[in-house]
Biopython code that builds the backbone (N, CA, C, O; Angstrom):
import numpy as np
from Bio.PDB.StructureBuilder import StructureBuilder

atoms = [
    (1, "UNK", "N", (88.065, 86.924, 72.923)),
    (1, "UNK", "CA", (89.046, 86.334, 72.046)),
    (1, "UNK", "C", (88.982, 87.051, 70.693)),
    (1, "UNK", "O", (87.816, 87.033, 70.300)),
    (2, "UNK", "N", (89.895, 87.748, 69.732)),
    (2, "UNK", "CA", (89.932, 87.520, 68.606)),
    (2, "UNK", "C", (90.339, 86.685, 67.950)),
    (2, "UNK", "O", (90.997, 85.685, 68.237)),
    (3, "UNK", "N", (89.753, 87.268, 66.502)),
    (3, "UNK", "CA", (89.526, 86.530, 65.680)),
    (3, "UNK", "C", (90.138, 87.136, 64.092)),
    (3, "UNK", "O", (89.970, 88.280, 63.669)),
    (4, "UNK", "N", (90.914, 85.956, 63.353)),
    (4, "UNK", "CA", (91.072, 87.111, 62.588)),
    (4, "UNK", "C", (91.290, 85.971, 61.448)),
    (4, "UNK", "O", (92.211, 85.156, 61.495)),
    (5, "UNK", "N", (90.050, 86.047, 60.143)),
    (5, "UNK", "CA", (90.033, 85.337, 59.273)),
    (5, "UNK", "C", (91.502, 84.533, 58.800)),
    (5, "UNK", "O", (92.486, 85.240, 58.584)),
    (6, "UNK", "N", (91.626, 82.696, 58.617)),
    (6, "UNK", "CA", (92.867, 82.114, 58.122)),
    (6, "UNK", "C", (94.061, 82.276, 59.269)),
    (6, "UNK", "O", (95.154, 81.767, 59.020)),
    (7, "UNK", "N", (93.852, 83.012, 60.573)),
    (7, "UNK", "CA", (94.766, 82.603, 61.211)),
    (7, "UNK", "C", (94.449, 81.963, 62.659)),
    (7, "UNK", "O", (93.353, 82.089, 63.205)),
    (8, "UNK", "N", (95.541, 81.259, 63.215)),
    (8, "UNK", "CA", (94.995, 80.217, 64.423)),
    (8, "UNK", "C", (94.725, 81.376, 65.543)),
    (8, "UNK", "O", (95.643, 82.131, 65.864)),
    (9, "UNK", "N", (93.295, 81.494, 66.181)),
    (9, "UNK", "CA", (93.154, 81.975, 67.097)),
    (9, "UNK", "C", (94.780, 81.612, 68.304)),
    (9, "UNK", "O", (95.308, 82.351, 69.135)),
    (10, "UNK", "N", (94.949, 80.920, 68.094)),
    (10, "UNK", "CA", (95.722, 80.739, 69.766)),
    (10, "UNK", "C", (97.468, 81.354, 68.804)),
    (10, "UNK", "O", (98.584, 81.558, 69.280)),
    (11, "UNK", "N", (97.180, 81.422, 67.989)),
    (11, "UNK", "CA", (98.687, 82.239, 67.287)),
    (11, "UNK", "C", (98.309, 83.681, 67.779)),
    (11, "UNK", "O", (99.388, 84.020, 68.266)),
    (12, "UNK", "N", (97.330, 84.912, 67.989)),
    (12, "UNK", "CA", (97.429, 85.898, 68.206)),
    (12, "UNK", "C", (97.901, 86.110, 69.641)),
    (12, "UNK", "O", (97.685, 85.342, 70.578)),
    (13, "UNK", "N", (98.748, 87.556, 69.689)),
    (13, "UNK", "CA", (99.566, 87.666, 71.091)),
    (13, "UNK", "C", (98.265, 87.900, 71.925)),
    (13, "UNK", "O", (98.078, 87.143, 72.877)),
    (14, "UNK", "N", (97.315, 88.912, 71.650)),
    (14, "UNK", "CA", (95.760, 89.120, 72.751)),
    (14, "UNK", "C", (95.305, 87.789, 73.308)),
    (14, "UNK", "O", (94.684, 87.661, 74.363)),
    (15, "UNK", "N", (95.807, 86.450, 72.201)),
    (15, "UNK", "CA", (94.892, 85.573, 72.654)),
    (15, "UNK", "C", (95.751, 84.665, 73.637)),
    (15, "UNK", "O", (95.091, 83.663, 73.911)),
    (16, "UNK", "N", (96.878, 84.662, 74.207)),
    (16, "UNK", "CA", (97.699, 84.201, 74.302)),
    (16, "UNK", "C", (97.651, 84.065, 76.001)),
    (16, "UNK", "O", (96.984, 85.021, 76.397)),
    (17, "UNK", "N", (98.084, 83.279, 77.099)),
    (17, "UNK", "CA", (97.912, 82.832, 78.194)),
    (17, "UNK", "C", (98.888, 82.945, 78.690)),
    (17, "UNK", "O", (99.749, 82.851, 77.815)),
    (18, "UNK", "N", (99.443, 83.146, 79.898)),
    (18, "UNK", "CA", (100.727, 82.745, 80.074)),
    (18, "UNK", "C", (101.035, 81.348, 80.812)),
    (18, "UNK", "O", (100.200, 80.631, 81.364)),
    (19, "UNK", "N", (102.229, 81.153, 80.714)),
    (19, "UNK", "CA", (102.489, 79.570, 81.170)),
    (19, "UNK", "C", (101.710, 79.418, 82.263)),
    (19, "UNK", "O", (100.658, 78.779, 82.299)),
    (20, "UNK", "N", (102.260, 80.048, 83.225)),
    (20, "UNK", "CA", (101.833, 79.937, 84.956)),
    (20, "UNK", "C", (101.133, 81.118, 85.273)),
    (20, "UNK", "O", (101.616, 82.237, 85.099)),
    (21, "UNK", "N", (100.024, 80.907, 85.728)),
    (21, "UNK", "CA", (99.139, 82.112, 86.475)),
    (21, "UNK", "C", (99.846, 82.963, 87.151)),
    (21, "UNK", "O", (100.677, 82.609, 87.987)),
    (22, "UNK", "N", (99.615, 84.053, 86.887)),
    (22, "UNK", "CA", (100.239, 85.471, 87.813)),
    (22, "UNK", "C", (99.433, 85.677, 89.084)),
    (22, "UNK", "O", (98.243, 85.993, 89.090)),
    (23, "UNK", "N", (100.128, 85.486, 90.082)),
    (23, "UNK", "CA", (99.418, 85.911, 91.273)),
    (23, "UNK", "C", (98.998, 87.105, 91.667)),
    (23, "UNK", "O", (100.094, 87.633, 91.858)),
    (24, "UNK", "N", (98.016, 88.124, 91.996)),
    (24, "UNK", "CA", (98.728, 89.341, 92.208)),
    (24, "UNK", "C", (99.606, 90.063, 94.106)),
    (24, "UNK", "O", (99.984, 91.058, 94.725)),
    (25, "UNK", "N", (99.469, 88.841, 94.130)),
    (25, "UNK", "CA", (100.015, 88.882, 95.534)),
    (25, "UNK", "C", (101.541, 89.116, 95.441)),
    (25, "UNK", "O", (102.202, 89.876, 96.148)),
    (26, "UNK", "N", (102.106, 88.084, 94.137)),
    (26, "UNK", "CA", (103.650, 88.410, 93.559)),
    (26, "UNK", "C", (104.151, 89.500, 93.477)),
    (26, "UNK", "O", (105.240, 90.012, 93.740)),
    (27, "UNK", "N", (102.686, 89.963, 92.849)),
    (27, "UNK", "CA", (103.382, 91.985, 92.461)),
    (27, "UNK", "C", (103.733, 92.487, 94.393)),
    (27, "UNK", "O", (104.841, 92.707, 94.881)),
    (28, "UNK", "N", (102.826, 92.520, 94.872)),
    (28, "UNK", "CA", (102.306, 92.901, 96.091)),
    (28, "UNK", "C", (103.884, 92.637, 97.100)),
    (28, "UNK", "O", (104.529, 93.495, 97.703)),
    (29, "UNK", "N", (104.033, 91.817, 97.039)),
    (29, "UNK", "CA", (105.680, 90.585, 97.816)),
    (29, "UNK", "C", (106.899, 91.443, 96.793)),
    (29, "UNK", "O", (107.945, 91.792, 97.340)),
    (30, "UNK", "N", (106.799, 91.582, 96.109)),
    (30, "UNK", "CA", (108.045, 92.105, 94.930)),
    (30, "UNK", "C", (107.950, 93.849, 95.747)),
    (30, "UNK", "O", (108.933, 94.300, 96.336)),
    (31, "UNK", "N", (106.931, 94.455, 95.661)),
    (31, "UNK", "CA", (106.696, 95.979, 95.917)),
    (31, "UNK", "C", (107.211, 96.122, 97.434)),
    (31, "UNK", "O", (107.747, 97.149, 97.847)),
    (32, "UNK", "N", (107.025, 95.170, 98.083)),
    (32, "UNK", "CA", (107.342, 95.088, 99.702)),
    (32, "UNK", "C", (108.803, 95.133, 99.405)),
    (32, "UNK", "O", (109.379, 96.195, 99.170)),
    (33, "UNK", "N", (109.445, 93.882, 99.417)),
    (33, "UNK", "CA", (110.559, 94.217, 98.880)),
    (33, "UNK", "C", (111.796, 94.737, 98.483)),
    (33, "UNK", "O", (112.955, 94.559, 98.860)),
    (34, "UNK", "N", (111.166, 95.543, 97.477)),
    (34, "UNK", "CA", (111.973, 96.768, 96.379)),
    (34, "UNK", "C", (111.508, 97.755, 97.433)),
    (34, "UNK", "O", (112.357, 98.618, 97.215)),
    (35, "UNK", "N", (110.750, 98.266, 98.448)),
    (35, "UNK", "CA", (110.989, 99.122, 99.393)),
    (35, "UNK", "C", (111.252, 98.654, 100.767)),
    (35, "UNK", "O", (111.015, 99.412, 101.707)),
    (36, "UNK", "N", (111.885, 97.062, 101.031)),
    (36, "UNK", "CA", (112.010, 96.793, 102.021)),
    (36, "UNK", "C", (111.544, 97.191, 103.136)),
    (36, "UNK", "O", (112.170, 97.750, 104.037)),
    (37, "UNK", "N", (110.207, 96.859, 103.099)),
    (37, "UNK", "CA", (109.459, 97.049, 104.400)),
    (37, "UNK", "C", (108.635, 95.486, 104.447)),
    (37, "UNK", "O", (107.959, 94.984, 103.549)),
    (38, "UNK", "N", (109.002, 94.828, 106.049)),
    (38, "UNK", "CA", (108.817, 93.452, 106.018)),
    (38, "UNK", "C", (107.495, 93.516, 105.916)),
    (38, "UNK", "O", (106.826, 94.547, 105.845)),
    (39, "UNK", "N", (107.060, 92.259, 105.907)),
    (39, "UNK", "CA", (105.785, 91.673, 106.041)),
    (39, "UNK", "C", (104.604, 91.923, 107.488)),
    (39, "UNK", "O", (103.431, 92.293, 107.539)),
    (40, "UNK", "N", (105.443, 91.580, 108.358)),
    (40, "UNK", "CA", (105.220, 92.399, 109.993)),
    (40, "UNK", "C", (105.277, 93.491, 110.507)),
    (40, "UNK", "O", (104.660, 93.892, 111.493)),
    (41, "UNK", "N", (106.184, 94.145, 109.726)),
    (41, "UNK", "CA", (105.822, 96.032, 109.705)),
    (41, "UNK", "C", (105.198, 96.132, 108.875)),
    (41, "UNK", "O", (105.308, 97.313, 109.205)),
    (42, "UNK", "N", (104.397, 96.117, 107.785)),
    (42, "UNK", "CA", (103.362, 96.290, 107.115)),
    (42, "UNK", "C", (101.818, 96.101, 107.599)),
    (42, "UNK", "O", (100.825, 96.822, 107.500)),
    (43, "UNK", "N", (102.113, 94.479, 108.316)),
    (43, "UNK", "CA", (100.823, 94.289, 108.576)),
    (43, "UNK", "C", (100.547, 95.111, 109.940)),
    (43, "UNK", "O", (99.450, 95.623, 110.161)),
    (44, "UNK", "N", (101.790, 95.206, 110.963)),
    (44, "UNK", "CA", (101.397, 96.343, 112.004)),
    (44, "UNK", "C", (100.944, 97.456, 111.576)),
    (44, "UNK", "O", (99.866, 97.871, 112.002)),
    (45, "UNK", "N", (101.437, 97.930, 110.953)),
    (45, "UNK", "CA", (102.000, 99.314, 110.570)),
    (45, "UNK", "C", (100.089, 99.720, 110.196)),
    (45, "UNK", "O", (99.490, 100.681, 110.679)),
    (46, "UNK", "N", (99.334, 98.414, 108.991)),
    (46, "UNK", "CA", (98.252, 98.984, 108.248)),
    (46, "UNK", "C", (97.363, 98.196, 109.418)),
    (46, "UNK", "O", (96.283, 98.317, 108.838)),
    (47, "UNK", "N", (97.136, 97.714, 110.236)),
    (47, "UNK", "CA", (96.372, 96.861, 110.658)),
    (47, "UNK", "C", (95.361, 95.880, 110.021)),
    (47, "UNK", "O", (94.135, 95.800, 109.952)),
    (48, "UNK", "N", (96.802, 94.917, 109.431)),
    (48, "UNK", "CA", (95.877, 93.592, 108.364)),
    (48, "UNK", "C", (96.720, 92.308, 109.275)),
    (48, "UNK", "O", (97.792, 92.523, 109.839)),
    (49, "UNK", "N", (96.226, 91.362, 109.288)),
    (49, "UNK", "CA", (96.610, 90.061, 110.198)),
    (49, "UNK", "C", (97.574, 89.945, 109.081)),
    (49, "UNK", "O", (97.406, 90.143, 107.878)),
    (50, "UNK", "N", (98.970, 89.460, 109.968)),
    (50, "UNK", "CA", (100.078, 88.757, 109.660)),
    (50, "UNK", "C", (99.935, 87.816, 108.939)),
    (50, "UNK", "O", (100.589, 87.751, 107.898)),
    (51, "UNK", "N", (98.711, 86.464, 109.426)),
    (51, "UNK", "CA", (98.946, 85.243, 108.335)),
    (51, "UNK", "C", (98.003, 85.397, 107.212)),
    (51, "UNK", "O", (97.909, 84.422, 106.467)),
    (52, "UNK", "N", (97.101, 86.702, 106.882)),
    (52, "UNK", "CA", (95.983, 87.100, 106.030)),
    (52, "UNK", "C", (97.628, 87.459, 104.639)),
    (52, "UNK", "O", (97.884, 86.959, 103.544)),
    (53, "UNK", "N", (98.275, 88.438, 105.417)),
    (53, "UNK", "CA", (98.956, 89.078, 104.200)),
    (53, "UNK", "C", (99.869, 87.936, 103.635)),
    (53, "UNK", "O", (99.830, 87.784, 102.414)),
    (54, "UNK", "N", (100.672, 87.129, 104.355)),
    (54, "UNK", "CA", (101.553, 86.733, 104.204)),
    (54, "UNK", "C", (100.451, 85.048, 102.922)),
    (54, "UNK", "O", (101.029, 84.245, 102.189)),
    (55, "UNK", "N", (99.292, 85.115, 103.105)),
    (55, "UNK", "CA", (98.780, 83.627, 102.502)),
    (55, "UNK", "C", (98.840, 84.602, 101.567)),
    (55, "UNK", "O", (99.942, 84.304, 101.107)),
    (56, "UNK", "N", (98.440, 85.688, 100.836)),
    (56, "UNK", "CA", (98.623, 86.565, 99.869)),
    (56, "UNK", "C", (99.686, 86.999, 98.906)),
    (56, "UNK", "O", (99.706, 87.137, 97.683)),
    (57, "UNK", "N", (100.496, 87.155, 99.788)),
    (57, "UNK", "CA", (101.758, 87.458, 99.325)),
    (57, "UNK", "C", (102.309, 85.641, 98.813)),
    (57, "UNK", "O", (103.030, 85.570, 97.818)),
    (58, "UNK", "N", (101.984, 84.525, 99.424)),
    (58, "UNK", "CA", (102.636, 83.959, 98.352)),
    (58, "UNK", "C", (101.099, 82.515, 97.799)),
    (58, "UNK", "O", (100.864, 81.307, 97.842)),
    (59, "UNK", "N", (100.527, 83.784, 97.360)),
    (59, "UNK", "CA", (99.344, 83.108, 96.474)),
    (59, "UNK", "C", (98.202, 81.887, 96.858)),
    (59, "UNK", "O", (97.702, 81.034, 96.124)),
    (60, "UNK", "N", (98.046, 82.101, 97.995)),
    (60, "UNK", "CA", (97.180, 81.117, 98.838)),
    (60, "UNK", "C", (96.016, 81.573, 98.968)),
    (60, "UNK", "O", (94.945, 80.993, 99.147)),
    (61, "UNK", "N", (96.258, 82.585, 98.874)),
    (61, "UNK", "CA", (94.657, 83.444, 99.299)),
    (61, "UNK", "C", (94.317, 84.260, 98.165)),
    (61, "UNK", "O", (95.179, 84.332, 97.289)),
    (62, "UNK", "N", (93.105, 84.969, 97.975)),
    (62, "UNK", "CA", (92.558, 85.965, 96.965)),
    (62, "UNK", "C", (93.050, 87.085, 97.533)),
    (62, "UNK", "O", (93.455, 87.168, 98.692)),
    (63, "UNK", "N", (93.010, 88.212, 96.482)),
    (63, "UNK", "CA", (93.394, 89.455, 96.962)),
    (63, "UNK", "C", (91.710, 90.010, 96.618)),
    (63, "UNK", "O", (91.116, 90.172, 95.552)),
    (64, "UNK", "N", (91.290, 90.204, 98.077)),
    (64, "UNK", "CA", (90.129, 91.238, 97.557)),
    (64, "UNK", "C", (89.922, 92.424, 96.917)),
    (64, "UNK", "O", (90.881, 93.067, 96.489)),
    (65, "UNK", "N", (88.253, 92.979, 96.738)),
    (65, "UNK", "CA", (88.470, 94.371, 96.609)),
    (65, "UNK", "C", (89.147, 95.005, 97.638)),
    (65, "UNK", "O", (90.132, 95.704, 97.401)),
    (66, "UNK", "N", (88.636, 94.797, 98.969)),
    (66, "UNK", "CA", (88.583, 95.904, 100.243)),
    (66, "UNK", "C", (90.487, 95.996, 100.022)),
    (66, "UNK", "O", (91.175, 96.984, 99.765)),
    (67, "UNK", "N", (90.900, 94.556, 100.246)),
    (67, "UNK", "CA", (92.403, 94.329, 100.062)),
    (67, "UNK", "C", (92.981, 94.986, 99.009)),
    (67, "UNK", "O", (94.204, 95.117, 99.037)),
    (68, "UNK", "N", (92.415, 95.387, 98.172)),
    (68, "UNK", "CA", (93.442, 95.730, 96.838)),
    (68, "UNK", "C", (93.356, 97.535, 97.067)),
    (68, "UNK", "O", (94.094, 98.372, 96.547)),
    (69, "UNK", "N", (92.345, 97.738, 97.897)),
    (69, "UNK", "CA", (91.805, 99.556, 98.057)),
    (69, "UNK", "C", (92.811, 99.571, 99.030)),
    (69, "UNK", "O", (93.340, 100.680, 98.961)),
    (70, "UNK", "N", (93.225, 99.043, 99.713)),
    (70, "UNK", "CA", (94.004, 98.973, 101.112)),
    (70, "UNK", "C", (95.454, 99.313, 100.577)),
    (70, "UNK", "O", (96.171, 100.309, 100.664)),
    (71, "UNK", "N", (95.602, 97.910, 99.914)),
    (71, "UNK", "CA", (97.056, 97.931, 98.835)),
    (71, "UNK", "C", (97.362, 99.697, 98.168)),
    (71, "UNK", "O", (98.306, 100.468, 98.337)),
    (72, "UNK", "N", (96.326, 99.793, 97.534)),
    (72, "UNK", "CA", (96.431, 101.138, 96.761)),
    (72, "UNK", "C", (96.627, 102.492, 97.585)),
    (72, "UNK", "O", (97.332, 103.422, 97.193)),
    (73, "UNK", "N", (95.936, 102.474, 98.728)),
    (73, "UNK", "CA", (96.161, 103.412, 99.539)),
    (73, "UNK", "C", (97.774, 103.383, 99.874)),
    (73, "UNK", "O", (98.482, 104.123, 99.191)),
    (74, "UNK", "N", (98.337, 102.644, 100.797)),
    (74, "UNK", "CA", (99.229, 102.228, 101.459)),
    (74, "UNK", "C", (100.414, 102.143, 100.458)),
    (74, "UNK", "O", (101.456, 102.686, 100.826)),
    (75, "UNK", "N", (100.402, 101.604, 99.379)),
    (75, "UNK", "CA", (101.415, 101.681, 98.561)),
    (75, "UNK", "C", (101.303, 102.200, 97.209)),
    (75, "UNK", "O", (102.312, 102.068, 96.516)),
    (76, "UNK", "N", (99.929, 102.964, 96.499)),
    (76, "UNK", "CA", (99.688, 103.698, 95.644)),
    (76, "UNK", "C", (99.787, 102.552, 94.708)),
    (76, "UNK", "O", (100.191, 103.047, 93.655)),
    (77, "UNK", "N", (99.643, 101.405, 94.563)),
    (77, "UNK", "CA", (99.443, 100.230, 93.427)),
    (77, "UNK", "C", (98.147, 100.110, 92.890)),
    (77, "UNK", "O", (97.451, 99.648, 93.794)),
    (78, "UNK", "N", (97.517, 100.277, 91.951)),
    (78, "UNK", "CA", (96.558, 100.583, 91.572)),
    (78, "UNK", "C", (95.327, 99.364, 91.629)),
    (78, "UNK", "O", (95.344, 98.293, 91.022)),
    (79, "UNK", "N", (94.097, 99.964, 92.698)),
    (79, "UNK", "CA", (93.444, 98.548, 93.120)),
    (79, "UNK", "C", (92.578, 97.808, 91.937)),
    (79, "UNK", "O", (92.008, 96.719, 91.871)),
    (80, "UNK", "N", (92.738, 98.853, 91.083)),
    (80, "UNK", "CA", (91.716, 97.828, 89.156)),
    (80, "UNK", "C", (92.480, 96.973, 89.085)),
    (80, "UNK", "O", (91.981, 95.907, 89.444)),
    (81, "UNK", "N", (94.314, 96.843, 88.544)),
    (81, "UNK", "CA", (94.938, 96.041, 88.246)),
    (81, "UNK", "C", (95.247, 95.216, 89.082)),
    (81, "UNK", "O", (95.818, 94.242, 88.594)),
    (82, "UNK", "N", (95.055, 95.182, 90.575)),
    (82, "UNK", "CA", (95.325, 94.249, 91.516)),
    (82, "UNK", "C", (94.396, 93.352, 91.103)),
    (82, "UNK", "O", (94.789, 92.210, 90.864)),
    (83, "UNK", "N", (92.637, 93.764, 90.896)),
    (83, "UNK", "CA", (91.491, 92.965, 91.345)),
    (83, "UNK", "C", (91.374, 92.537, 89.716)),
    (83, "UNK", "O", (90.716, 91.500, 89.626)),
    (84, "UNK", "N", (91.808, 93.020, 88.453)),
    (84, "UNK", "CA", (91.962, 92.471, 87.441)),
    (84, "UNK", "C", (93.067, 91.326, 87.546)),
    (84, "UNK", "O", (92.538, 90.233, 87.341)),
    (85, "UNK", "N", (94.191, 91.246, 87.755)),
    (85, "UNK", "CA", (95.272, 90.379, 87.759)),
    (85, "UNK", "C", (94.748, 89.183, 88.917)),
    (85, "UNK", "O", (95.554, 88.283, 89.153)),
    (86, "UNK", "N", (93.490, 89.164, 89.598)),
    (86, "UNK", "CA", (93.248, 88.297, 90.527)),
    (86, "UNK", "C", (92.005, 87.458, 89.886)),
    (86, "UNK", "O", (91.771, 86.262, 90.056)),
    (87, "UNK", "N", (91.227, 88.452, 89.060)),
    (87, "UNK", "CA", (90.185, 87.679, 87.843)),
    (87, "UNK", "C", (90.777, 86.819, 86.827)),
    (87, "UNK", "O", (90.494, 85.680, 86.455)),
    (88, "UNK", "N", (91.543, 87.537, 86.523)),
    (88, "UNK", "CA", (92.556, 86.569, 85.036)),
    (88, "UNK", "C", (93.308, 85.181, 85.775)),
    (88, "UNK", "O", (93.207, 84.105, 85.185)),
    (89, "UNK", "N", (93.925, 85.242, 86.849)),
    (89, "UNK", "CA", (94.463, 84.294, 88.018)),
    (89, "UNK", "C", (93.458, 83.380, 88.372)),
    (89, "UNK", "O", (93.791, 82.195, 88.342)),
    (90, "UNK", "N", (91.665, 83.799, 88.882)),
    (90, "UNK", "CA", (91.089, 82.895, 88.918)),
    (90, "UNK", "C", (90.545, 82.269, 87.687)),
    (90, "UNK", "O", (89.940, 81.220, 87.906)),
    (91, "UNK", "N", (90.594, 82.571, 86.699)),
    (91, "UNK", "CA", (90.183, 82.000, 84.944)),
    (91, "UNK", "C", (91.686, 81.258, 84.901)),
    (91, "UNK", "O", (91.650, 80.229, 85.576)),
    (92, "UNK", "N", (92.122, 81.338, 84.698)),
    (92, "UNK", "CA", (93.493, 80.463, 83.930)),
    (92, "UNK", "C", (93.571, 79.013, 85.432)),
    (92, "UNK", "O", (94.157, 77.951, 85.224)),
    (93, "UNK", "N", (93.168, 79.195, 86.221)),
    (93, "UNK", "CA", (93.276, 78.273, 87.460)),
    (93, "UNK", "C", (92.121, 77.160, 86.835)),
    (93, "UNK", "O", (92.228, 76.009, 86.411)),
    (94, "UNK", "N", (90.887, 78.164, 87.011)),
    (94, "UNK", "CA", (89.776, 77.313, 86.554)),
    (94, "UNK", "C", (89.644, 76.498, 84.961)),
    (94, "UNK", "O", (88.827, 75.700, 84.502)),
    (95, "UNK", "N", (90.659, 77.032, 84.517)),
    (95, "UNK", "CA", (90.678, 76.417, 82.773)),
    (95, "UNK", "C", (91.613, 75.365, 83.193)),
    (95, "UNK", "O", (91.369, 74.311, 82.606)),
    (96, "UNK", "N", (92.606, 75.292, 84.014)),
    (96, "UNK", "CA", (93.268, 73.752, 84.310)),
    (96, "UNK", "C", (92.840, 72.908, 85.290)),
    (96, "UNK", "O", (93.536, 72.164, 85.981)),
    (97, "UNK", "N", (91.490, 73.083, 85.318)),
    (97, "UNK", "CA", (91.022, 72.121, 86.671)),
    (97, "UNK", "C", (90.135, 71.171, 85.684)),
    (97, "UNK", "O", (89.022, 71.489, 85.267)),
    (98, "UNK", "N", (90.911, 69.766, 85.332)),
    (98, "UNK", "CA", (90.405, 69.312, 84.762)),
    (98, "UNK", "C", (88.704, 68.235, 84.752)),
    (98, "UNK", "O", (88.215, 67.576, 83.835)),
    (99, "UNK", "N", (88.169, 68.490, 86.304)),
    (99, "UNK", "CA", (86.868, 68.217, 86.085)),
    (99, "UNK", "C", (86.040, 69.052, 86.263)),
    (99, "UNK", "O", (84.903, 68.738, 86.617)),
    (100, "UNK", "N", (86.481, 70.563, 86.021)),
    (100, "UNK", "CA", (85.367, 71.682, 85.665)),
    (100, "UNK", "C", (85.847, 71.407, 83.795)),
    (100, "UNK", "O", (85.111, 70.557, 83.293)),
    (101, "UNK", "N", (86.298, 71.652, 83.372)),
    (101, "UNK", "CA", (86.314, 71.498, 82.241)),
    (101, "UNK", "C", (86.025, 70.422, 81.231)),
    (101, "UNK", "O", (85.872, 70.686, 80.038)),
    (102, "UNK", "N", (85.933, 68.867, 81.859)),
    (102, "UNK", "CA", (85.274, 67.903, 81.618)),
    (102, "UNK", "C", (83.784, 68.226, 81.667)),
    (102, "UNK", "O", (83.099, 67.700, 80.790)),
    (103, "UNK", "N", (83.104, 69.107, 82.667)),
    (103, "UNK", "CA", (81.653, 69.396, 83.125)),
    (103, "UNK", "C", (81.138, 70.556, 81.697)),
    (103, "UNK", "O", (80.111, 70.665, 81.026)),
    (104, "UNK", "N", (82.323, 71.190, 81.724)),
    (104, "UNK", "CA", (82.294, 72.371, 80.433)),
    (104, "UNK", "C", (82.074, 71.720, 79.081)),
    (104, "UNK", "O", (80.953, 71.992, 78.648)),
    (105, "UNK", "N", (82.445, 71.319, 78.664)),
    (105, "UNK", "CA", (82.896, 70.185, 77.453)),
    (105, "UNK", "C", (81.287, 69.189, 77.335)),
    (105, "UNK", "O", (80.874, 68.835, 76.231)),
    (106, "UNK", "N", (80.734, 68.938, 78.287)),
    (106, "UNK", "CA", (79.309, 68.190, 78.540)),
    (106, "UNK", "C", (78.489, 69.454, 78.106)),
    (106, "UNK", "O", (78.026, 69.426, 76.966)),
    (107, "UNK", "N", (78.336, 70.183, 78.617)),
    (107, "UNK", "CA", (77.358, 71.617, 79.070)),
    (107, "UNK", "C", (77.750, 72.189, 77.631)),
    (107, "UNK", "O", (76.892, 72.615, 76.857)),
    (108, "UNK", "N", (79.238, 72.165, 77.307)),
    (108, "UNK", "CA", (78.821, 72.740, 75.416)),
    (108, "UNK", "C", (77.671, 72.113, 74.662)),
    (108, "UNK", "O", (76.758, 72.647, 74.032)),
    (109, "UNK", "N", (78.053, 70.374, 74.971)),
    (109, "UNK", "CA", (77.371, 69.328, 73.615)),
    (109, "UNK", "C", (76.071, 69.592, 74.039)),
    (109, "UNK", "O", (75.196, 69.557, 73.174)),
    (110, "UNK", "N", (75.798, 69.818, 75.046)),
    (110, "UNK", "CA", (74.073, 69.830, 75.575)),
    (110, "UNK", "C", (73.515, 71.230, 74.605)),
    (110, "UNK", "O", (72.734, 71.368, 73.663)),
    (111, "UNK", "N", (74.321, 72.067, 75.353)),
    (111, "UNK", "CA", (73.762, 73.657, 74.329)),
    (111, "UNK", "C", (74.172, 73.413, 72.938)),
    (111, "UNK", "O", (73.567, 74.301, 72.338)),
    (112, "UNK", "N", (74.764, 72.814, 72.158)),
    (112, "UNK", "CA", (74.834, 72.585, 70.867)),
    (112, "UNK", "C", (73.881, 72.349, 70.037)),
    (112, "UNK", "O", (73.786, 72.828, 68.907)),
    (113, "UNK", "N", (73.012, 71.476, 70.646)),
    (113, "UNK", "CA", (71.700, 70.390, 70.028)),
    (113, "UNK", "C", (70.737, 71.864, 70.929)),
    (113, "UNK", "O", (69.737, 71.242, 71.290)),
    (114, "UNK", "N", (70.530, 73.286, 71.417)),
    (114, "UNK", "CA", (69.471, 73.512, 72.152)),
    (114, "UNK", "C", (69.380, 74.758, 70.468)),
    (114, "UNK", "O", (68.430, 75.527, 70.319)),
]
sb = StructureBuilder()
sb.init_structure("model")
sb.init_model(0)
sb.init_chain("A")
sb.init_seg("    ")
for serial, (resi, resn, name, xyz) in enumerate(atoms, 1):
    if name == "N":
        sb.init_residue(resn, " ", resi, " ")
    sb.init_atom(name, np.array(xyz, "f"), 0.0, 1.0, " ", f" {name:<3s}", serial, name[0])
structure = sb.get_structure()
């Protein structure tokens, strides 16, 4: 997070969240797509299970490493920003789950007083 003396952390654009978590499976479903090649010729085509890609493609599932090296090969999408856009996806998930963050909020006041 920055920080920048007299102004509200959550006013800077770096610090800023977006509404709804980005999947990176979205990018992944959009790229299929814009080169119209289905979901079932893909998964034939690379040999990945039909209901593996398709929970992916609409955000049910994680996109792994092995998955995102696969992605990158096959469609040259770059597998850092896949497996980054799937870290930031699992943080913004886990910041609205409101009894990990009730547990968080305990676990501050404890380390406060340590």
């Amino acid at each position: 997070m920055i920080n920048i003396k007299g102004v509200d952390p959550r006013m800077i654009a770096n610090n800023l969240m977006p509404f709804e978590p980005f999947h990176p499976g979205e990018l992944i479903k959009e790229e299929l797509e814009y080169r119209e090649i289905s979901q079932r010729t893909f998964a034939l085509k690379f040999d990945v299970s039909y209901p593996m890609l398709n929970e992916i493609l609409n955000g049910k599932r994680s996109v792994s490493t092995d998955f995102a090296l696969l992605i990158e090969a096959a469609l040259g999408l770059n597998a850092d920003l896949l497996v980054k856009i799937q870290t930031s996806y699992n943080l913004q998930m886990a910041k609205k789950d409101k009894k990990l963050c009730s547990r968080l909020a305990k676990i501050r006041k404890i380390a406060a007083v340590l």
